[in-house]
C-alpha positions as CSV (number, residue, x, y, z in Angstrom):
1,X,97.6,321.2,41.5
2,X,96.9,317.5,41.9
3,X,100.0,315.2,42.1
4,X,100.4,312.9,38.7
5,X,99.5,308.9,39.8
6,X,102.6,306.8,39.0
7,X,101.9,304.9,35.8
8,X,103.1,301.6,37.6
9,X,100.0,301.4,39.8
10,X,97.5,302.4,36.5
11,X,96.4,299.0,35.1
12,X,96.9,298.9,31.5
13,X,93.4,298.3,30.4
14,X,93.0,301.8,32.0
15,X,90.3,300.2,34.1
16,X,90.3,300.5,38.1
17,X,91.4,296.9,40.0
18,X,89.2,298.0,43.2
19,X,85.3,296.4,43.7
20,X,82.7,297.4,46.3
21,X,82.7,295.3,49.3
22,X,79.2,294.1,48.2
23,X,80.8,291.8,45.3
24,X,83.6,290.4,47.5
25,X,83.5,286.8,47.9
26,X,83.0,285.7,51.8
27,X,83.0,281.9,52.5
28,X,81.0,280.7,55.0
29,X,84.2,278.9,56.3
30,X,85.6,281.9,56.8
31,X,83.1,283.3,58.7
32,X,83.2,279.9,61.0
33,X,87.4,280.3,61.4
34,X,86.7,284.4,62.5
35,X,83.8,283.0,65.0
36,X,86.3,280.1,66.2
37,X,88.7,282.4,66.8
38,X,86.5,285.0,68.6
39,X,85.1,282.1,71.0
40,X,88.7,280.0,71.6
41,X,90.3,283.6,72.4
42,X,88.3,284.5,75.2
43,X,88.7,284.2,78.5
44,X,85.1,283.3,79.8
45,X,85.2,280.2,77.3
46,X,88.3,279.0,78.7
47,X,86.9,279.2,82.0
48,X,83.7,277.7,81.5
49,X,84.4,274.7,79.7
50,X,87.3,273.8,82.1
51,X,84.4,274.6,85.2
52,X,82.2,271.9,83.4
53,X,85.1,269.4,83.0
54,X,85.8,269.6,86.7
55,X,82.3,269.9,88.1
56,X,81.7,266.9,86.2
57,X,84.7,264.7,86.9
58,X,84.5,266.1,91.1
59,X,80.7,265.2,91.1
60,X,80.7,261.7,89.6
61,X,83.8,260.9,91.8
62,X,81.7,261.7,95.1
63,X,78.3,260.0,93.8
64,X,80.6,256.9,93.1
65,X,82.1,257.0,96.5
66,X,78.4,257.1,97.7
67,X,77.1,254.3,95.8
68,X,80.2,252.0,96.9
69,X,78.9,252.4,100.3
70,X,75.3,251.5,99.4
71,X,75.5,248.8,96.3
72,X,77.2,246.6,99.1
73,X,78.1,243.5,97.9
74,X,80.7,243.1,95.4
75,X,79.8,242.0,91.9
76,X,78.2,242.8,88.6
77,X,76.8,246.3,89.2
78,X,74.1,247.7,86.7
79,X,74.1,250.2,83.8
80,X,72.3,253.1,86.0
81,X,75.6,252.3,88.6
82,X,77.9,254.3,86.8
83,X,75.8,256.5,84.8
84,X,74.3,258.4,87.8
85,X,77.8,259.3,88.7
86,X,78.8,259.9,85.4
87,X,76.1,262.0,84.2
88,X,75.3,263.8,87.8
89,X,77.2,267.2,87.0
90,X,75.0,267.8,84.1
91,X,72.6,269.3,86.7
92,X,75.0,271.7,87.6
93,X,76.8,272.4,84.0
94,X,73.7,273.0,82.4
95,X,73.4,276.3,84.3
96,X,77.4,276.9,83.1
97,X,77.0,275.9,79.2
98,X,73.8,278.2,79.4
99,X,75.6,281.3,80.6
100,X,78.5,280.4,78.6
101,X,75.9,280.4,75.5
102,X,74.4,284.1,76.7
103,X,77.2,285.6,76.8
104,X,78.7,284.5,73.3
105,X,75.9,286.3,71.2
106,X,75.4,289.0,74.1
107,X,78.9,289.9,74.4
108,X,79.3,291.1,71.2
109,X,76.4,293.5,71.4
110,X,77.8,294.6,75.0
111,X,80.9,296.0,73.4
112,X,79.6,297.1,69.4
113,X,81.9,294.4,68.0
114,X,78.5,292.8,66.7
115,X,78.5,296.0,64.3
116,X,81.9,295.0,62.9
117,X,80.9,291.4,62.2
118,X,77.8,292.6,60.6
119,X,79.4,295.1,58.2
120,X,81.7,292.2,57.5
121,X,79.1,289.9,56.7
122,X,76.2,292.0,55.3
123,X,73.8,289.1,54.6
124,X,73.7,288.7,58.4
125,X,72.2,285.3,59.3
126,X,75.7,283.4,58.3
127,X,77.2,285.7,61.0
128,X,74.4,284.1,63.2
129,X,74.8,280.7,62.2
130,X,78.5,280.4,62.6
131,X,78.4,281.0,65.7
132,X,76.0,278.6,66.8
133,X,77.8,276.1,64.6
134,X,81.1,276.4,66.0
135,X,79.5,277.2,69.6
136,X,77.9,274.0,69.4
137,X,80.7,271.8,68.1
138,X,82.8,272.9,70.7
139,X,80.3,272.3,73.3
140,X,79.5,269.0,72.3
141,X,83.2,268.2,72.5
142,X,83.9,269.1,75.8
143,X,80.5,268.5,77.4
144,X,81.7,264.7,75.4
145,X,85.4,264.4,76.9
146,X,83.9,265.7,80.8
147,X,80.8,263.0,80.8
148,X,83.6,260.2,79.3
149,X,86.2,261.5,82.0
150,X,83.8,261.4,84.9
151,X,82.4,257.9,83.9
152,X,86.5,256.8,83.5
153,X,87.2,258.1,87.3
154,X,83.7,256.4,88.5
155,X,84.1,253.2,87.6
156,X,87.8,253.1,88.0
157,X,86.9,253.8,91.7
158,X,84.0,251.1,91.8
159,X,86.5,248.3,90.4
160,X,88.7,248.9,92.5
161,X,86.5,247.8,95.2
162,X,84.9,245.0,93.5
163,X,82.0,245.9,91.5
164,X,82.1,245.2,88.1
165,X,80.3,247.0,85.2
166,X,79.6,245.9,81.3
167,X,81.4,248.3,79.3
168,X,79.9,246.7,76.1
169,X,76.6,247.8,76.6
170,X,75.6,250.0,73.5
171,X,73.0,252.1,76.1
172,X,75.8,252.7,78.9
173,X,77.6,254.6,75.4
174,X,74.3,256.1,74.5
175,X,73.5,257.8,77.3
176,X,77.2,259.0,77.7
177,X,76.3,260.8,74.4
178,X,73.0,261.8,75.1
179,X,74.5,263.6,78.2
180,X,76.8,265.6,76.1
181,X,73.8,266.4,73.7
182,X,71.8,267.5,76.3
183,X,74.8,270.4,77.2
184,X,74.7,271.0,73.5
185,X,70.7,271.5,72.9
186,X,70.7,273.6,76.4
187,X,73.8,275.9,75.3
188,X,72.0,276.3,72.1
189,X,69.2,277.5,73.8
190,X,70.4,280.0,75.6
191,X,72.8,281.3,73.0
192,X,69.5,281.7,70.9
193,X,67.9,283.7,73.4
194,X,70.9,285.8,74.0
195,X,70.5,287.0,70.8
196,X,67.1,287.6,70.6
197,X,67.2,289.5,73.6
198,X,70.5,291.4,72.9
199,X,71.6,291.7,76.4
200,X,73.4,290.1,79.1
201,X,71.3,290.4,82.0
202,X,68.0,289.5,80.0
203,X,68.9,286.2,78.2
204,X,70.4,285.1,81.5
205,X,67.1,285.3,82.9
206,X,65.2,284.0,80.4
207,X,67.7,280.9,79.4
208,X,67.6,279.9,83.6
209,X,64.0,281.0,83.9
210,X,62.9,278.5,81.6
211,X,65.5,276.0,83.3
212,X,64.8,276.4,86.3
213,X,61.6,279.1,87.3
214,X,59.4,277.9,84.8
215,X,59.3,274.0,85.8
216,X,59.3,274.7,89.8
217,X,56.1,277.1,89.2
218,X,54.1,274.1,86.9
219,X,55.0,271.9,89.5
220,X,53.3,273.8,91.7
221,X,50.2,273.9,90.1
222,X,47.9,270.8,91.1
223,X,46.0,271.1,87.3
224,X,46.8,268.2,85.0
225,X,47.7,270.2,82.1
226,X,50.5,272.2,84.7
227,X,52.2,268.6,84.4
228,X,51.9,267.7,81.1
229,X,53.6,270.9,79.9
230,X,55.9,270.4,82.6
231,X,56.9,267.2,81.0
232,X,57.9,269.3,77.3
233,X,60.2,271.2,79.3
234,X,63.4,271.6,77.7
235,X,65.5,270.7,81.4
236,X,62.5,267.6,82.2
237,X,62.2,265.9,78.4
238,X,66.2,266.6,77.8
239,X,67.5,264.3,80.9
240,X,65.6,261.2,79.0
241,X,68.7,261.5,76.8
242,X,71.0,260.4,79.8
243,X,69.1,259.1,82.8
244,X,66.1,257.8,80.6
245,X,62.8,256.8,82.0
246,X,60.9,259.4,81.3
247,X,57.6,260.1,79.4
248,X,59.4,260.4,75.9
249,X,61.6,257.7,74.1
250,X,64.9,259.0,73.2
251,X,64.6,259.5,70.1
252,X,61.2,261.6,70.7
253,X,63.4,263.5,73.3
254,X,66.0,264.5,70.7
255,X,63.1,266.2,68.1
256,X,61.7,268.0,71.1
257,X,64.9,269.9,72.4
258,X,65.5,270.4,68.2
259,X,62.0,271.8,67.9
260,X,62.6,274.1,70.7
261,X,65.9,275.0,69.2
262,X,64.6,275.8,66.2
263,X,61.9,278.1,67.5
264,X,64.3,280.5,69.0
265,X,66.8,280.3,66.5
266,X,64.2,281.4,64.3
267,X,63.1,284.1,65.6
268,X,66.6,285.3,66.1
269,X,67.7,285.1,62.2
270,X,64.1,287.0,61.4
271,X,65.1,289.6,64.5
272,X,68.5,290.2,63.5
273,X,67.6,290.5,59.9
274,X,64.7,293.1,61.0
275,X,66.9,295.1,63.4
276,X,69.5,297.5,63.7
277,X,72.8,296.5,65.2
């Protein structure tokens, strides 16, 4: 015998209250608040960024000591004076911010939570795109506050010794944000091919292969066209945005690094459309 449903919970059109997950109404806000939460809650975030604050700020403090002993006499320094020290430890991040970015996308698929955000967001690609977003944004920020931080301890450490530099020069500001940028685009790399790759160990490789391998193997090639793909590199044509003088003009710098963003974060949406979980 089945137990009678209370007449309290029975709606009075007679009709049921309860729709199929399919025609609930998810925001893309707040699938960017669950992705902010799952990358400001875990511990390898925390760690990272607070790595590329410090490698930053330790680097451009040394570099400045270094250049106080060779600029020599006191006076009106130029721009590249406190932008080598300021922009230095983006050598070094880059390597962190591209880890950090692997293991975002790749974490998830390491532990099955990626099936969870996928059955909460069964279109897919916004789960794919929030992510990036708020990876990104975050990124940006801190990579923004470490290269203003290290320039703030470099030339505090220059004045104090008598050389003098022209904090009103737009460029000096430019590159500052160019540097940041450059952490961004990189991150955004790797976090791309993390999730085309689905696994740890791979997109690691691939993300500092093409960092790092890939430009040390063209530049051992002696062929001319070795060193003009060399040049489109994503770690050569990217440090135009903070120590300049290279091939590209800024601006041509920026739609490069986008263009190779966008490649890879292409083929991830069409992957992770195409695949299971």
């Amino acid at each position: 015998m089945s137990a009678a449903i209370p007449a309290s919970v029975v709606p009075a059109s007679g009709r049921s209250t309860f729709r199929p997950a399919s025609d609930a109404q998810l925001s893309f806000a707040g699938v960017l608040r669950s992705e902010w939460l799952k990358l400001t809650t875990l511990r390898s975030t925390v760690w990272s960024y607070a790595i590329i604050v410090l490698l930053q700020v330790g680097m451009g403090a040394v570099l400045a000591l270094t250049l106080d002993s060779t600029v020599g006499t006191p006076g009106v320094a130029g721009m590249q004076t406190l932008i080598l020290p300021a922009t230095l430890g983006i050598i070094l991040n880059q390597l962190v911010v591209s880890v950090l970015g692997v293991l975002v996308i790749s974490g998830e698929y390491g532990t099955g939570q990626i099936r969870s955000s996928l059955t909460a967001v069964p279109r897919r690609t916004p789960v794919l795109w929030a992510k990036a977003l708020v990876f990104a944004a975050t990124t940006f920020v801190v990579g923004l506050v470490a290269v203003a931080a290290a320039a703030a301890v470099s030339w505090s450490m220059l004045a104090a010794r008598g050389i003098t530099l022209d904090l009103s020069d737009g460029e000096l500001w430019g590159r500052l944000v160019g540097g940041a940028a450059y952490l961004t685009l990189v991150g955004l790399i790797a976090f791309f091919l993390g999730a085309i790759l689905r696994h740890t160990a791979a997109g690691l490789a691939a993300a500092l292969g093409l960092l790092l391998v890939v430009p040390v193997v063209l530049s051992l090639i002696g062929a001319e066209w070795a060193s003009v793909l060399a040049d489109w590199l994503p770690s050569n044509v990217g440090q135009t945005l903070f120590f300049g003088g290279s091939t590209f003009e800024a601006w041509q710098a920026v739609v490069i690094m986008l263009g190779w963003v966008t490649v890879f974060a292409g083929t991830a949406a069409v992957l992770l459309k195409r695949r299971d979980a």
